[in-house]
DRENKOLPA-696244 format. One record per residue (C-alpha): y, z, x; residue number from 1. Coordinates in nm, 2 decimals, always signed. Example, Ala and Ser with C-alpha at 12.3 -4.5 7.8 and 13.67 -1.06 7.14 Angstrom:
-0.45|+0.78|+1.23|1 $
-0.11|+0.71|+1.37|2 $
REM end
This chain:
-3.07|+1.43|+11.77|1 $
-3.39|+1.51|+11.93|2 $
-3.60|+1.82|+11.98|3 $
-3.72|+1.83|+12.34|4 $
-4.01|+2.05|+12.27|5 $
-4.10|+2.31|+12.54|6 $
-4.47|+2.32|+12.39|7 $
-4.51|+1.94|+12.51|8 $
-4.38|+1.88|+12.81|9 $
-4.53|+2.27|+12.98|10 $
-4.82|+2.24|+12.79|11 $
-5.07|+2.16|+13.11|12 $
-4.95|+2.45|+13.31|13 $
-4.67|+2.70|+13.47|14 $
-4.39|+2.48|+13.59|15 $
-4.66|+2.13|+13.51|16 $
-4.36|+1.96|+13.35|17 $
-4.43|+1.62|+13.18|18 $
-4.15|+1.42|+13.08|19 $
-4.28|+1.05|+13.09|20 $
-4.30|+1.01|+12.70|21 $
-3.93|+1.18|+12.63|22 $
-3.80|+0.91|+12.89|23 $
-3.96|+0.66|+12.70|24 $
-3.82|+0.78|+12.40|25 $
-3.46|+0.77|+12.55|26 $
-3.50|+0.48|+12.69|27 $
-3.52|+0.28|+12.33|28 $
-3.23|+0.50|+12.20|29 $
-3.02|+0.41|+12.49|30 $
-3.18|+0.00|+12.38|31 $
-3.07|+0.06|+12.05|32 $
-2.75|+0.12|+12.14|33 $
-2.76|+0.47|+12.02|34 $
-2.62|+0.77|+12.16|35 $
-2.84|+1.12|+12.22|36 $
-2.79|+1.49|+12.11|37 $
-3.08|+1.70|+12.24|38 $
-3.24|+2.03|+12.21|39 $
-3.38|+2.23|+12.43|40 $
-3.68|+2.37|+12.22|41 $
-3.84|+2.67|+12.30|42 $
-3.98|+2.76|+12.00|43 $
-4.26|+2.65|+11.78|44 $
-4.26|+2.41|+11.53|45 $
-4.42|+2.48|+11.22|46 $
-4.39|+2.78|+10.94|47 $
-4.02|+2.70|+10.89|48 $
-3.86|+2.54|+10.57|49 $
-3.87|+2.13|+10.65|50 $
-4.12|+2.17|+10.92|51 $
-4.38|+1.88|+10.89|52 $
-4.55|+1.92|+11.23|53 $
-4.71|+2.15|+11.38|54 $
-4.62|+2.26|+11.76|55 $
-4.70|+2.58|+11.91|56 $
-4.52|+2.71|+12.22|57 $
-4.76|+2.64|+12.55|58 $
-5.09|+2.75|+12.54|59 $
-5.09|+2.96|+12.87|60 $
-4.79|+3.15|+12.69|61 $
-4.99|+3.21|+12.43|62 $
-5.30|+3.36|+12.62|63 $
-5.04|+3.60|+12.83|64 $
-4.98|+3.71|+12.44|65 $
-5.32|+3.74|+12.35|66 $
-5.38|+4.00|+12.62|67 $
-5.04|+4.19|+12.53|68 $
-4.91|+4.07|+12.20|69 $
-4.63|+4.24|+12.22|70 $
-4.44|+3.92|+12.42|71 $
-4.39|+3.79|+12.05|72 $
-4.16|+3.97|+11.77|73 $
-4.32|+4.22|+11.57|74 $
-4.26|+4.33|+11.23|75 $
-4.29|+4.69|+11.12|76 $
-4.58|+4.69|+10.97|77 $
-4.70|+4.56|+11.30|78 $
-4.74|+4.14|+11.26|79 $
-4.69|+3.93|+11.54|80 $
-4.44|+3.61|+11.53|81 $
-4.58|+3.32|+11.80|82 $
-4.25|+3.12|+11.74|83 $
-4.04|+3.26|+11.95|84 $
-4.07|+3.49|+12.27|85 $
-3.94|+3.84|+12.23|86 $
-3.59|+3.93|+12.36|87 $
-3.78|+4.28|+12.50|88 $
-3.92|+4.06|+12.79|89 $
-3.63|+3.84|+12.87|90 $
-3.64|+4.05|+13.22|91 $
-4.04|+4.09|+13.22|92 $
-4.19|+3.91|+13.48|93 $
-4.53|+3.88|+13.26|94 $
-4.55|+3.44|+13.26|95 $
-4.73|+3.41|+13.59|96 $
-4.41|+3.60|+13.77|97 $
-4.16|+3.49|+13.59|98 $
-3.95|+3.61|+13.33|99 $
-3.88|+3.46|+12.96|100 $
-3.55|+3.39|+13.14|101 $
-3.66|+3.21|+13.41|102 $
-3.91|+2.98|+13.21|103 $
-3.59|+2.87|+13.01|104 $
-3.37|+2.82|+13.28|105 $
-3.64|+2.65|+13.52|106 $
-3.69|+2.41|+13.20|107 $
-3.38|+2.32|+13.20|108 $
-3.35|+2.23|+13.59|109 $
-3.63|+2.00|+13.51|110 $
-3.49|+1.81|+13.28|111 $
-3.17|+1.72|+13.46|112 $
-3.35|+1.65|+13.75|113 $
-3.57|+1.39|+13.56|114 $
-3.33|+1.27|+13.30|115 $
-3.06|+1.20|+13.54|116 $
-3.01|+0.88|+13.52|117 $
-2.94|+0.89|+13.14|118 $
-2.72|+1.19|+13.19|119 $
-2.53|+0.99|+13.41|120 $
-2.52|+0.65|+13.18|121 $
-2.34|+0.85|+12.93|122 $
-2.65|+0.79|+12.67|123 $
-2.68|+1.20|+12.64|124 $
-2.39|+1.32|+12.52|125 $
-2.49|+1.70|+12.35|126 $
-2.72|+1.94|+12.47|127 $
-2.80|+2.22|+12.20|128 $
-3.01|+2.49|+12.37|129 $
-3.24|+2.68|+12.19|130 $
-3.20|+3.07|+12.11|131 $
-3.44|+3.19|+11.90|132 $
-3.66|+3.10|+11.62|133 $
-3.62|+2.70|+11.47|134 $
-3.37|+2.72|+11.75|135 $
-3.11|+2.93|+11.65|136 $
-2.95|+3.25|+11.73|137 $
-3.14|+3.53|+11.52|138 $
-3.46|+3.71|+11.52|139 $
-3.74|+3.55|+11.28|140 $
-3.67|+3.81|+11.00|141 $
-3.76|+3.54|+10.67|142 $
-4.10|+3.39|+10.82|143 $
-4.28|+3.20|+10.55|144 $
-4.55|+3.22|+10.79|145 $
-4.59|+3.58|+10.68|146 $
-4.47|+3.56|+10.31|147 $
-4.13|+3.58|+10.31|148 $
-3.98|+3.35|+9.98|149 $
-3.63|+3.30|+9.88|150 $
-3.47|+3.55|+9.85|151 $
-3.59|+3.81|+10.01|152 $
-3.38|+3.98|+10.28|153 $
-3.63|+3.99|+10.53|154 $
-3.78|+4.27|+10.82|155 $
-3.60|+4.40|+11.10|156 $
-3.82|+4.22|+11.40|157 $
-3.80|+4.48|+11.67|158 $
-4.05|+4.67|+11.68|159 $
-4.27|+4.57|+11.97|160 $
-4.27|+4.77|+12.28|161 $
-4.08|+4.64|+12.51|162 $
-3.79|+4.63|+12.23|163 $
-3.86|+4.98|+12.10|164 $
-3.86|+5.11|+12.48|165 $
-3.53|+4.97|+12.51|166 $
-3.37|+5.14|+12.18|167 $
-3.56|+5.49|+12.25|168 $
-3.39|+5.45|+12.62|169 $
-3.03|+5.35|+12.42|170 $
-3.07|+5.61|+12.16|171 $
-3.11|+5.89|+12.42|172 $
-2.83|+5.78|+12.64|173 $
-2.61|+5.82|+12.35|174 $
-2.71|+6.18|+12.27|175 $
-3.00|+6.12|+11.98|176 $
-3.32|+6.12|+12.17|177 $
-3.48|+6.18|+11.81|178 $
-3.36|+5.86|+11.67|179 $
-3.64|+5.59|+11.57|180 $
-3.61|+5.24|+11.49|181 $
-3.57|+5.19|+11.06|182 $
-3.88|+5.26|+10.85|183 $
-3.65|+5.24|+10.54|184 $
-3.57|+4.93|+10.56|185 $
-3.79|+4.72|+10.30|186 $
-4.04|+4.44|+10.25|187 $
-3.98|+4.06|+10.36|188 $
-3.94|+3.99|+9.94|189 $
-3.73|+4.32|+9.86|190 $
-3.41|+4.33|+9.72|191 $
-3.16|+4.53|+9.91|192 $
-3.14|+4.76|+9.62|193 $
-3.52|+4.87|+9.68|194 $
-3.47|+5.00|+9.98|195 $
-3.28|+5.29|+10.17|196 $
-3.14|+5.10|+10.41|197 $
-2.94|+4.88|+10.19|198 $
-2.89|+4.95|+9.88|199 $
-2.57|+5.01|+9.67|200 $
-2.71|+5.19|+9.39|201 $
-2.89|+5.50|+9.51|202 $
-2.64|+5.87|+9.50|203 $
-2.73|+5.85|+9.86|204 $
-2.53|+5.71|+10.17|205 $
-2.75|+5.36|+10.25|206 $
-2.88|+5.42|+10.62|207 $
-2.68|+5.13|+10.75|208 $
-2.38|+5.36|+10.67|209 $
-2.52|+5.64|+10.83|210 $
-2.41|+5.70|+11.23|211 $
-2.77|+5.68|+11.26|212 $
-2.79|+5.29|+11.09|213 $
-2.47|+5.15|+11.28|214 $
-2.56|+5.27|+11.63|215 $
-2.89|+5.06|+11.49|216 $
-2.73|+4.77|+11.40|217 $
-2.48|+4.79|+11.67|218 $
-2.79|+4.77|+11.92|219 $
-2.99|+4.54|+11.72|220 $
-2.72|+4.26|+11.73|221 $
-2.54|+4.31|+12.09|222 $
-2.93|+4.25|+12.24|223 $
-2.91|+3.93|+12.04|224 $
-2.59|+3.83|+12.21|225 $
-2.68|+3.94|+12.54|226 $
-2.98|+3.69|+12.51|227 $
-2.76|+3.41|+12.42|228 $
-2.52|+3.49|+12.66|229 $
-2.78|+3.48|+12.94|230 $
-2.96|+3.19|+12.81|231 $
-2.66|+2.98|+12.75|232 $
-2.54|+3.09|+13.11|233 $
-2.84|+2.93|+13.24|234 $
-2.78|+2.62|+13.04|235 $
-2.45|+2.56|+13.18|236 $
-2.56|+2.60|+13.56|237 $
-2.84|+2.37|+13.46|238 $
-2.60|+2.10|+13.37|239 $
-2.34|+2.19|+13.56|240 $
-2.13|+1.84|+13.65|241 $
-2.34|+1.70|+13.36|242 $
-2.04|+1.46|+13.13|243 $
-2.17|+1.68|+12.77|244 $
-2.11|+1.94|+12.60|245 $
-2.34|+2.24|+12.54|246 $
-2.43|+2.35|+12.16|247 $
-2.59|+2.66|+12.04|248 $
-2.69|+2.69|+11.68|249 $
-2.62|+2.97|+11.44|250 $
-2.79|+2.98|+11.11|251 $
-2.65|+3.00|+10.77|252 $
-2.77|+3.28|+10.60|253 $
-2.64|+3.29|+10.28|254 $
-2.82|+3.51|+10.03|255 $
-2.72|+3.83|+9.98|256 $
-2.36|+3.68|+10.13|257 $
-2.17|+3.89|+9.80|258 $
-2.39|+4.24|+9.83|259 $
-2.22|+4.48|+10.03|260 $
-2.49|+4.52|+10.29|261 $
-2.54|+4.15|+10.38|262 $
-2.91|+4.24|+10.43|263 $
-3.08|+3.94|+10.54|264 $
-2.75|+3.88|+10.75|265 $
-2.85|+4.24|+10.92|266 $
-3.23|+4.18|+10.95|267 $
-3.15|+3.84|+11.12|268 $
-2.93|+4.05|+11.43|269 $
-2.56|+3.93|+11.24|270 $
-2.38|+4.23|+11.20|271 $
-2.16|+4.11|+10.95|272 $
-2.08|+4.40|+10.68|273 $
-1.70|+4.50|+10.50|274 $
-1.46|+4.55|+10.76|275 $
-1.71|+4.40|+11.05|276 $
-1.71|+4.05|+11.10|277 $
-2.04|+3.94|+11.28|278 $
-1.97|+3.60|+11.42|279 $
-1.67|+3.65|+11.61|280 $
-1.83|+3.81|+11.88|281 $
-2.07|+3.50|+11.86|282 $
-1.79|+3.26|+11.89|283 $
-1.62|+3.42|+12.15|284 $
-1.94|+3.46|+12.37|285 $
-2.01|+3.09|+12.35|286 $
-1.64|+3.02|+12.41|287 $
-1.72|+3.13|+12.77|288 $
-1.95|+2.88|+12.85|289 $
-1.70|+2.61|+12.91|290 $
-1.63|+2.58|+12.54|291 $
-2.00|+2.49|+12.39|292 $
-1.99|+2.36|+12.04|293 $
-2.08|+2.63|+11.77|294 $
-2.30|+2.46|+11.56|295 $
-2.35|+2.63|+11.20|296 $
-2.59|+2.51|+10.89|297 $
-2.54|+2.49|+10.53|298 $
-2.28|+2.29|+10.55|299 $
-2.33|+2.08|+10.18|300 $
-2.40|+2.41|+10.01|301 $
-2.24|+2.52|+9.67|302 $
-2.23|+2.85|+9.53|303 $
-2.27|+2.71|+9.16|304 $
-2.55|+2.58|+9.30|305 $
-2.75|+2.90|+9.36|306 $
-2.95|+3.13|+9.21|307 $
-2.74|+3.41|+9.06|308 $
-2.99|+3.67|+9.10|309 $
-2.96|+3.63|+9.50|310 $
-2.59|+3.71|+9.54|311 $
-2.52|+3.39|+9.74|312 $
-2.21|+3.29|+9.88|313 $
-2.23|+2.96|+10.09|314 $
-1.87|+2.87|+10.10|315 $
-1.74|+3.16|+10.20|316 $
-1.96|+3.22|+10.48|317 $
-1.92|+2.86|+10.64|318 $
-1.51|+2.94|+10.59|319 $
-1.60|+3.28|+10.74|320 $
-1.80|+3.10|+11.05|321 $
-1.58|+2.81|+11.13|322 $
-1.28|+3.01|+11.13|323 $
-1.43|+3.23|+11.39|324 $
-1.50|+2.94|+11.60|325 $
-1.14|+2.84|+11.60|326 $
-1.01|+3.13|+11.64|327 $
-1.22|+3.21|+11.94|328 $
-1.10|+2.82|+12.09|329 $
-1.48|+2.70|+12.08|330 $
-1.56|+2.35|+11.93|331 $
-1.76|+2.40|+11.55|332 $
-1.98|+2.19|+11.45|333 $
-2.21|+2.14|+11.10|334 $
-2.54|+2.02|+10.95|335 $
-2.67|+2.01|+10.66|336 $
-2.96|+2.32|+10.59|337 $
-3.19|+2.14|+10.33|338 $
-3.23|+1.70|+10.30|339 $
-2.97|+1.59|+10.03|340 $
-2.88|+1.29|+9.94|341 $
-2.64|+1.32|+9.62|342 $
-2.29|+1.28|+9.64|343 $
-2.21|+1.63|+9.56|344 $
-2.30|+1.75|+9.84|345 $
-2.18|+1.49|+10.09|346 $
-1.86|+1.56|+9.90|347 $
-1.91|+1.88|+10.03|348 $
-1.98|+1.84|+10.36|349 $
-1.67|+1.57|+10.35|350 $
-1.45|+1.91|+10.29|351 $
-1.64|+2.13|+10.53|352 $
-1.57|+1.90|+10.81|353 $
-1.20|+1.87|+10.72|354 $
-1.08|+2.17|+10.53|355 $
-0.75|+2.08|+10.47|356 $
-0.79|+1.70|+10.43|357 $
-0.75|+1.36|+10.68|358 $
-0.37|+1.47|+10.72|359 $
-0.37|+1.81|+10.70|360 $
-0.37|+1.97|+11.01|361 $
-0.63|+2.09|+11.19|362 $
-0.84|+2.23|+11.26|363 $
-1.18|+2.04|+11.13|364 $
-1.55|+2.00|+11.31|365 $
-1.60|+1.85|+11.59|366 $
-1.92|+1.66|+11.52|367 $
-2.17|+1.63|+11.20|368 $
-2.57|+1.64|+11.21|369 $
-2.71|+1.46|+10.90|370 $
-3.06|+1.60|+10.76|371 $
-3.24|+1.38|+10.83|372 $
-3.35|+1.04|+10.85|373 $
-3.61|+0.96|+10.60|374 $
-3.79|+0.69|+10.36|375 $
-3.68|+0.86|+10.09|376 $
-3.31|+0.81|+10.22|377 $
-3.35|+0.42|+10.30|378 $
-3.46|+0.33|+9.96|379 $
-3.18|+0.19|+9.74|380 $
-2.89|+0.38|+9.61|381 $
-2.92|+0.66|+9.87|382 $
-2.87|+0.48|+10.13|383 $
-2.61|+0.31|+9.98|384 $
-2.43|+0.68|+9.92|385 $
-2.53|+0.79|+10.26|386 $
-2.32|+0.46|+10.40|387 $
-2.03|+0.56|+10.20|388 $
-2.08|+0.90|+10.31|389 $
-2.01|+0.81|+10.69|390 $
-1.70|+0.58|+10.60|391 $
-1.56|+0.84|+10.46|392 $
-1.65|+1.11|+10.70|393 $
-1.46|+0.84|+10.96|394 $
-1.20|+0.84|+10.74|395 $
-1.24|+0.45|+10.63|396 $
-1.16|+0.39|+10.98|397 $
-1.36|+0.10|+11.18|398 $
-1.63|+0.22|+11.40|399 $
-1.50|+0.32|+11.73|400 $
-1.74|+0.34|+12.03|401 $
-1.55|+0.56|+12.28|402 $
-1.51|+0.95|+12.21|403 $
-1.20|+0.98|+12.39|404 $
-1.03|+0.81|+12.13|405 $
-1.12|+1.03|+11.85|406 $
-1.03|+1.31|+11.97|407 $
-1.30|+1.44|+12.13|408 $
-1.35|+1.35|+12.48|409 $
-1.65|+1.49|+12.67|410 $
-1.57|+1.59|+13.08|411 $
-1.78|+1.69|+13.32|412 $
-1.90|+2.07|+13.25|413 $
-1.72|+2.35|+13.45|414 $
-1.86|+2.70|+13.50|415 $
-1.91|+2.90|+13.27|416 $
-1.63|+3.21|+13.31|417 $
-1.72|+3.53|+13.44|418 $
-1.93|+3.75|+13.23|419 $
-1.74|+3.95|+12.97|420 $
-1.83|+4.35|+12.90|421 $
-1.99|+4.43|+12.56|422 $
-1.68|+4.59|+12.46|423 $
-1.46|+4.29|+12.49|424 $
-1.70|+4.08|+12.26|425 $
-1.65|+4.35|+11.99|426 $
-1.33|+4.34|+12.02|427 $
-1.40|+4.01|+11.80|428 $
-1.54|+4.21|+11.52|429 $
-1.20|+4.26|+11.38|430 $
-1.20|+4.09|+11.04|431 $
-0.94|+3.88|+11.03|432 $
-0.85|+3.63|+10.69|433 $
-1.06|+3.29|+10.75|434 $
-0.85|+2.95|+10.75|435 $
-0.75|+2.81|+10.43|436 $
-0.99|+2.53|+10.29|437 $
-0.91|+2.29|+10.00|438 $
-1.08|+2.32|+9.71|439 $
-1.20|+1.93|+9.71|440 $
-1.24|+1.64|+10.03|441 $
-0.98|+1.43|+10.00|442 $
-1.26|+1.13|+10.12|443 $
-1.45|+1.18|+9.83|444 $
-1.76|+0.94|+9.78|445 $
-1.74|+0.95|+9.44|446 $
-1.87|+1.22|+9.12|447 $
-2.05|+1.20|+8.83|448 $
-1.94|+0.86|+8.73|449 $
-2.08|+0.73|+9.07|450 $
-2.41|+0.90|+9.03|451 $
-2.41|+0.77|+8.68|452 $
-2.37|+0.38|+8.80|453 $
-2.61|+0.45|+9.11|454 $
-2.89|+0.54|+8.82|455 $
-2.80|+0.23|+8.64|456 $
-2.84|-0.03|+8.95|457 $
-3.18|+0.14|+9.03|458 $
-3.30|+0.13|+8.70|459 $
-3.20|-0.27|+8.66|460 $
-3.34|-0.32|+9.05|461 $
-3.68|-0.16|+8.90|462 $
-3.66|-0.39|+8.61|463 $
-3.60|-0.71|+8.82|464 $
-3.79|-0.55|+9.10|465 $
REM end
């Protein structure tokens, strides 16, 4: 997997596009004998958990946001996020005449027009496009650029301009012309019980019960899949003919998974509350787009794992998200959200990718991303585990080369199908119960007792060492 970074290849200019050191880079993949998954980045790097780089998005985005700052997500207490462009200007032709949009999409046209000859050698077989901050599908509610820490359930990013124009314009076309956005709605390091919004303790109705709060969220959450829909519409014209298969990431938020509210599910655009399941529509929107992969995070996650105190519920919200993704006929895929290298957790992901066990029947994931490739993983008994971990995860099968053969053969990419109405995509909101998952992999790498003999071969290779 490789982030194609918009920030480096625009960087010299509107439409300047400079690809010569990404084809280098492909070039010794495809020597290696290796094959390529790719994002298109169009965020910045930097400010997110793992981050060890720093890359902004181009400079001449940058200065059409220092002389209207409200291009960039804005908090309510008025900060500006640089990550990631606002959805509010996704139709503003502000970037020297073109539109958010358009720089996407033009991006895109670039790079099949000078990568084509390894799209056509078969050496880039994934393209994940990016939809939001670290390249998922959400608003940058949790930036620990701006102070937000684990747990907190994060700010409602919505509040600049061209967003709150578009909400004042929605709120009066329903009939409340008096409706604001939320100023109830916390701190990035609340709880959800210290605020109005979302708390299940007050004698009051929380707002996001209110009419008021889900005509908010209702609003808040279809603009966010309205921008993926358009982006990932783009993609697939892009590509169109391309042998791959478009991914889109959605991330895993977790904490505050078991409070009634889901807060810092809300404040990142999923409306996914009792009785409203959030990532159908998701899945059903990417389905579309000739099937692209529904990539999902926190795959090696454990709820005994977690801090009590944050009401996490990791398993049940990957079952909850893969089993929208099969339901809605859209490939799922997984990664990992934070480096492990234990064998709980590939154990974990072992079961995550297929929930009812080599023989059971399906469905399972159609593809894996490991985090990530490091010297801390290479040394020793890690990367001892982490070779078991992909025997396993092949079923103790023999490596085979060609994707047809395990089931998932890549074509050339169709059109997208036509646009589907708002309402149609709600229609997904139905809760319905998630697939069952065993409680254990049935390709386990081993427990305790393997960790145990791992520290005893370290500790004899540092005596001998």
């Amino acid at each position: 997997m490789a982030d194609v970074w918009w920030g480096i290849v625009e960087r010299a200019g509107p439409a300047r596009y400079e690809w010569r050191a990404y084809r280098e880079l492909f070039r010794l993949a495809q020597e290696a004998g290796l094959k390529l998954q790719v994002i298109m980045s169009f965020h910045a790097c930097g400010g997110n958990v793992g981050d060890a780089v720093n890359i902004p998005i181009p400079a001449w985005v940058r200065e059409v946001g220092e002389a209207d700052p409200d291009v960039f997500y804005t908090s309510p207490g008025g900060a500006r996020n640089q990550e990631y462009l606002t959805i509010g200007v996704d139709d503003r032709p502000l970037f020297h005449g073109r539109t958010a949009i358009q720089l996407y999409a033009d991006f895109m046209k670039s790079f099949r027009e000078n990568m084509a000859d390894f799209l056509e050698s078969g050496l880039i077989v994934d393209i994940e496009v990016g939809l939001g901050p670290a390249g998922e599908l959400r608003y940058p509610s949790y930036p620990e650029s701006q102070g937000w820490a684990f747990p907190g359930i994060g700010q409602f990013q919505c509040y600049d301009r061209y967003l709150e124009e578009n909400f004042r314009a929605a709120a009066a076309e329903a009939g409340h012309p008096e409706w604001e956005l939320p100023d109830d709605a916390g701190e990035y390091n609340d709880t959800p019980d210290d605020t109005a919004f979302f708390t299940a303790d007050g004698p009051d109705t929380p707002t996001y019960l209110t009419e008021k709060g889900k005509f908010f969220l209702t609003w808040y959450s279809n603009k966010l899949l309205e921008h993926g829909d358009r982006i990932m519409d783009e993609a697939n014209k892009a590509f169109l003919g391309c042998t791959v298969k478009l991914a889109a990431k959605v991330s895993g938020i977790h904490w505050w998974y078991r409070h009634p509210s889901h807060a810092a599910e809300l404040t990142a655009g999923y409306y996914n509350v009792g009785g409203r399941d959030g990532y159908g529509p998701v899945a059903r929107m990417l389905a579309r787009h000739d099937g692209a992969v529904l990539n999902f995070t926190c795959a090696e996650m454990r709820n005994s794992e977690q801090a009590q105190e944050a009401l996490s519920g990791p398993e049940e919200l990957v079952q909850q998200v893969l089993s929208a993704g099969w339901r809605e006929g859209t490939e799922v895929a997984c990664e990992n959200a934070l480096p492990r290298y234990d064998r709980r957790a590939y154990n974990q992901m072992l079961k995550n990718a297929r929930p009812n066990g080599v023989g059971g029947a399906r469905p399972r994931l159609a593809a894996v991303t490991y985090l990530r490739l490091t010297e801390q993983l290479l040394a020793g008994n890690k990367f001892r585990a982490f070779k078991t971990f992909v025997r396993k995860m092949h079923a103790d099968q023999d490596y085979c080369p060609d994707p047809a053969r395990y089931l998932r053969p890549l074509k050339p990419l169709e059109r997208s199908r036509p646009a589907m109405p708002v309402d149609k995509l709600l229609e997904a909101t139905s809760p319905e119960a998630p697939y069952p998952f065993d409680p254990e992999t049935d390709m386990t790498v081993g427990g305790d007792l393997a960790e145990f003999i791992d520290w005893v071969f370290e500790k004899v290779e540092w005596v001998f060492g």
